[in-house]
C-alpha positions in Angstrom: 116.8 104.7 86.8 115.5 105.1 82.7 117.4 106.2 80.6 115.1 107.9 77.5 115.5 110.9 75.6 112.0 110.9 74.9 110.9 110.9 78.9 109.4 114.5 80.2 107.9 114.7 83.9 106.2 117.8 84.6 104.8 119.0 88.3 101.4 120.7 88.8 101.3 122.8 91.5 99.6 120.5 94.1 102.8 119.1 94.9 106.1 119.8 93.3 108.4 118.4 96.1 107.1 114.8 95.2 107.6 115.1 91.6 111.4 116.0 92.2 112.0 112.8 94.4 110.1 111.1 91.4 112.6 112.4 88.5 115.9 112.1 91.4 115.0 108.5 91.4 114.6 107.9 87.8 117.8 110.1 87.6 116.0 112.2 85.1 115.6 116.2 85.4 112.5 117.9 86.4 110.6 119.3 83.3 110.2 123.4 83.0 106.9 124.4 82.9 105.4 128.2 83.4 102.5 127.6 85.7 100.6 131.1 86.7 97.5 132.8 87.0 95.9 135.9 85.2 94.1 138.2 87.3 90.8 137.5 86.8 91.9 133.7 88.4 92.4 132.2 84.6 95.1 129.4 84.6 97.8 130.1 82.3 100.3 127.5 81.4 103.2 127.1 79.1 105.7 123.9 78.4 109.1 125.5 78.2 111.2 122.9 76.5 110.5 120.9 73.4 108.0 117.8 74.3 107.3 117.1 70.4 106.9 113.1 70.0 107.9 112.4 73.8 106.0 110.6 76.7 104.9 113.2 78.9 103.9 112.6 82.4 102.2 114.9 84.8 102.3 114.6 88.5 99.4 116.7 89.9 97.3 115.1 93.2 93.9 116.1 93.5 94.4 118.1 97.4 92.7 121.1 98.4 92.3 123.4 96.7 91.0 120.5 94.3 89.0 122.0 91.6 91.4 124.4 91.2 94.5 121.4 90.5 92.0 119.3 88.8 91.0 122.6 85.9 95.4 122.8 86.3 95.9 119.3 85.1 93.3 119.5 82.4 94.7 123.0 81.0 98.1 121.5 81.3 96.7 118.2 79.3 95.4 120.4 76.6 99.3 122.2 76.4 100.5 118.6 76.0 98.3 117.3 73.1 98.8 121.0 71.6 102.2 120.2 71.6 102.7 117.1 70.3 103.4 115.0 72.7 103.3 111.2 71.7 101.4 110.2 74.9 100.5 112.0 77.7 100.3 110.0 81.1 99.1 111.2 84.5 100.4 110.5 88.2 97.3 111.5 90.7 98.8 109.8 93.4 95.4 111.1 95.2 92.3 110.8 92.9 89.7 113.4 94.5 86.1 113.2 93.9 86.4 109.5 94.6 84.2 109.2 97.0 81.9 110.3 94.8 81.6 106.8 92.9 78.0 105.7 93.3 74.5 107.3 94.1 73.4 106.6 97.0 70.7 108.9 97.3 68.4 109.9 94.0 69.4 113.0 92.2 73.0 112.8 93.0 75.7 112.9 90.7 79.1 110.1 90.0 81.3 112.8 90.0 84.3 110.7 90.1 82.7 109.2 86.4 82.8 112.9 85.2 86.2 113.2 86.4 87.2 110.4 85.0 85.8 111.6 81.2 87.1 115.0 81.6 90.6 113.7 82.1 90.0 111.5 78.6 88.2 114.1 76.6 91.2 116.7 77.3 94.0 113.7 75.9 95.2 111.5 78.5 96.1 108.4 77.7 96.8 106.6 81.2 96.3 107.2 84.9 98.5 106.2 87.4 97.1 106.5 91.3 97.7 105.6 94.3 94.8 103.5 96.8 91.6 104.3 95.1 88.9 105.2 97.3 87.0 102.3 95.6 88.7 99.9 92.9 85.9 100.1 90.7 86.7 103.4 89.7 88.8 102.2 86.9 86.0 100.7 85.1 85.3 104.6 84.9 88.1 104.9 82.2 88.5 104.0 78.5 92.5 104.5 79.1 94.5 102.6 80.7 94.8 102.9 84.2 98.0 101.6 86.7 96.1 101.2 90.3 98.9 101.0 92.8 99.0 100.4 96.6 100.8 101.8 99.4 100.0 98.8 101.7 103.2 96.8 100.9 105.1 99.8 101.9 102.9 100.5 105.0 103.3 97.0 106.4 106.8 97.0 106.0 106.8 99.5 108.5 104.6 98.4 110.6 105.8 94.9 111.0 109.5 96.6 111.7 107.9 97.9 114.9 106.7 94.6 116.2 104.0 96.3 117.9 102.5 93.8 120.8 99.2 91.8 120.6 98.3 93.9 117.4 94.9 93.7 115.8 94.3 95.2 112.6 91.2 97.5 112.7 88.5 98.8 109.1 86.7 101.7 110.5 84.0 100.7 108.7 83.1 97.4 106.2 83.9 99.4 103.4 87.7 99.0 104.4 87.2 95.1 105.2 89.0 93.8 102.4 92.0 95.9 102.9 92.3 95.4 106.8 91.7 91.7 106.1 94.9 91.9 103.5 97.1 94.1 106.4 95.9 91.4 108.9 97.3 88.3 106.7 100.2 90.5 105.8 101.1 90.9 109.7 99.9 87.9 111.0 97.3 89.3 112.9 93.4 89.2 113.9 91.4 91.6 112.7 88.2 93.6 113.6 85.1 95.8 111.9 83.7 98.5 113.0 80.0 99.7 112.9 79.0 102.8 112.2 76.3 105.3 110.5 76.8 108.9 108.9 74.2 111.2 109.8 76.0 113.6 107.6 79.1 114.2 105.2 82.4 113.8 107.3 80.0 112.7 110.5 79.9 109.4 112.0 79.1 107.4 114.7 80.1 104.2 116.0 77.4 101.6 116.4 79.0 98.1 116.9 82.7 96.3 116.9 82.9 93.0 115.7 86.5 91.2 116.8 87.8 91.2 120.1 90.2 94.5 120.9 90.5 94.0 124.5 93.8 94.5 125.9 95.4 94.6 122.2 96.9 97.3 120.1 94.8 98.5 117.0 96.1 99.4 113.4 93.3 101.5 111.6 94.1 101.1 108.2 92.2 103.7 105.8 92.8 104.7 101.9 92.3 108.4 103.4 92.2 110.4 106.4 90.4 114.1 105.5 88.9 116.2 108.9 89.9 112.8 111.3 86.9 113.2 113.0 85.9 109.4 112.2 89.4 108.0 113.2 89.1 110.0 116.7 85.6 108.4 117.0 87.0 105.5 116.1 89.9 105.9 118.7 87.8 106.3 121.1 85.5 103.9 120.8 88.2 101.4 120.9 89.8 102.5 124.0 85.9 102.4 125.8 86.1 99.0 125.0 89.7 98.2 126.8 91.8 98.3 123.4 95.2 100.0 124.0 96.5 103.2 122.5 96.2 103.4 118.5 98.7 103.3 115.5 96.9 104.8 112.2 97.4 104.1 108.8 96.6 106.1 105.9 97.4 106.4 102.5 95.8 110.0 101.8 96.3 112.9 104.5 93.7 115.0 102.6 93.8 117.2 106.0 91.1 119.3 106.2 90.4 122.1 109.1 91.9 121.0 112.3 92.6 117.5 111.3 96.0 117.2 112.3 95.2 119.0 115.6 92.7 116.2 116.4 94.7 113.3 114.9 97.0 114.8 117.6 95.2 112.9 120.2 96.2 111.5 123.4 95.1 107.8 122.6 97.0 107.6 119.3 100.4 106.4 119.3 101.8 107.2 115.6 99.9 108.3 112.7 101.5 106.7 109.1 100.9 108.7 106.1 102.0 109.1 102.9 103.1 112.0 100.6 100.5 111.1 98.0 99.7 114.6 99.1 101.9 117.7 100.0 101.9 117.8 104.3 102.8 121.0 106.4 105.9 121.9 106.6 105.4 121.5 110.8 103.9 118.3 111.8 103.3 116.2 115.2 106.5 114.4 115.9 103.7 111.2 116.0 103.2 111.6 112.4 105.3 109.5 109.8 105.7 110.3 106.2 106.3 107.5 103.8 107.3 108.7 100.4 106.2 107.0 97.5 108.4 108.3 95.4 110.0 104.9 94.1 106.8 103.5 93.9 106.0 105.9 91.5 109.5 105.8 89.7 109.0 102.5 89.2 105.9 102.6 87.7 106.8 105.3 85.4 110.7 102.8 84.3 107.8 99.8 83.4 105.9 101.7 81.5 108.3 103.5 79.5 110.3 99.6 79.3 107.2 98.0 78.4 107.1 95.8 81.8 104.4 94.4 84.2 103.1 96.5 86.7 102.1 93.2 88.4 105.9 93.3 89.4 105.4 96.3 92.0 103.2 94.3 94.0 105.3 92.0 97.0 101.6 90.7 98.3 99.2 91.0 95.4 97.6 93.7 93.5 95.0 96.1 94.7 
């Protein structure tokens, strides 16, 4: 709990449920705020209390529809600065566009670079997010920016299970590092997977490297968007005499039939977060983490003047 006069959380529309479990932890009331649309589709927004010399924080994730949250947040940036406010501090707990970090192909853009400046240019002045896509990303911003990491919470549960002869699985080597970390965290082998992309949200599964025979996976990834990959991944596993699968995510971005195929016969329990805003009707397999305190806490250090640092049981991201 903070106690400041001068502390104003604000929701977006992406996912007001999460900001009111932010401001019930910090035992502070939601901020009003007039959020609407003219009828040509223009976004309209207007702060209706005083925020005049406060710290103003903004919880809007980046889930579909995402340009549309992402113009949201930067009108509602552009109220902020309009209004005085003495800093104004963001809460994406899912950063979109980040997968989006690098050309890999000529001609392409670094959209989450441009993201990353239009946030600045309309008058942040820090980020806080949850499990970027890639770390790096912060080197995208001139602002501060508080990179936390759902993992501590994730294997917390996980290792309250005591799921037998576990092996923690990346679906590819671009999630190495963190299955290595969820591995050394649990106290349990981990293995790689292999696979090209013959096109966006496509894959398929070339090699495995680590034994998965007769052990239960963990597939640990930073997001989980049409789960096509995860189902190949599944799959691929249980040709190769691996037992049913537990799934870890910290993003369920969700899209199309996702959570019909994530569904699937060969997956024990799917753990997600509520970085973004679920269904209200989900699989009884799925399992919501909130990361409400996470972010509560986050927001009490930086309005105290602590050390993120402190947040982390295991080590930073």
């Amino acid at each position: 709990m903070v106690a400041s006069d001068r502390l104003r959380i604000f929701a977006g529309s992406s996912n007001p449920e999460l900001a009111r479990r932010i401001c019930e932890e910090l035992g502070q009331p939601l901020g009003k705020i007039k959020l609407s649309r003219f009828k040509s589709g223009e976004i309209y927004c207007l702060y209706q209390e005083t925020i005049r010399n406060c710290d103003v924080f903004l919880v809007q994730t980046f889930s579909h529809p995402i340009n549309e949250h992402l113009m949201e947040l930067l009108i509602m940036i552009d109220a902020a600065k309009r209004a005085s406010a003495r800093t104004i501090n963001l809460v994406v707990p899912y950063y979109g566009y980040s997968r989006q970090e690098r050309k890999t192909a000529p001609r392409e853009p670094i959209s989450a670079k441009l993201v990353a400046d239009l946030l600045t240019t309309a008058g942040a002045h820090r980020v806080i997010t949850i499990d970027l896509h890639a770390p790096a990303i912060q080197g995208f911003f001139n602002i501060p920016v508080d990179h936390l990491t759902a993992l501590d919470l994730i294997s917390d549960y996980i290792r309250k299970k005591r799921i037998p002869d576990p092996i923690v699985v990346s679906p590819d080597a671009g999630r190495a590092t963190t299955a290595e970390r969820l591995a050394n965290m649990l106290d349990a082998p981990f293995a790689i997977m292999i696979k090209k992309r013959p096109a966006h949200n496509e894959s398929v599964i070339t090699h495995i490297i680590g034994e998965v025979e007769g052990r239960t996976p963990i597939i640990i990834e930073d997001l989980i968007d049409t789960g096509s990959t995860i189902v190949n991944v599944v799959e691929g596993l249980k040709e190769r005499g691996a037992n049913d699968a537990y799934i870890c995510a910290t993003h369920g971005v969700f899209s199309g039939p996702a959570i019909e195929r994530l569904n699937h016969p060969n997956i024990r329990e799917v753990v997600i977060t509520d970085s973004i805003a679920l269904p209200p009707e989900i699989p009884a397999k799925f399992k919501v983490i909130s990361m409400a305190r996470l972010l509560s806490d986050a927001i009490s250090i930086i309005c105290s003047g602590g050390s993120i640092s402190t947040l982390f049981k295991y080590g930073g991201v």
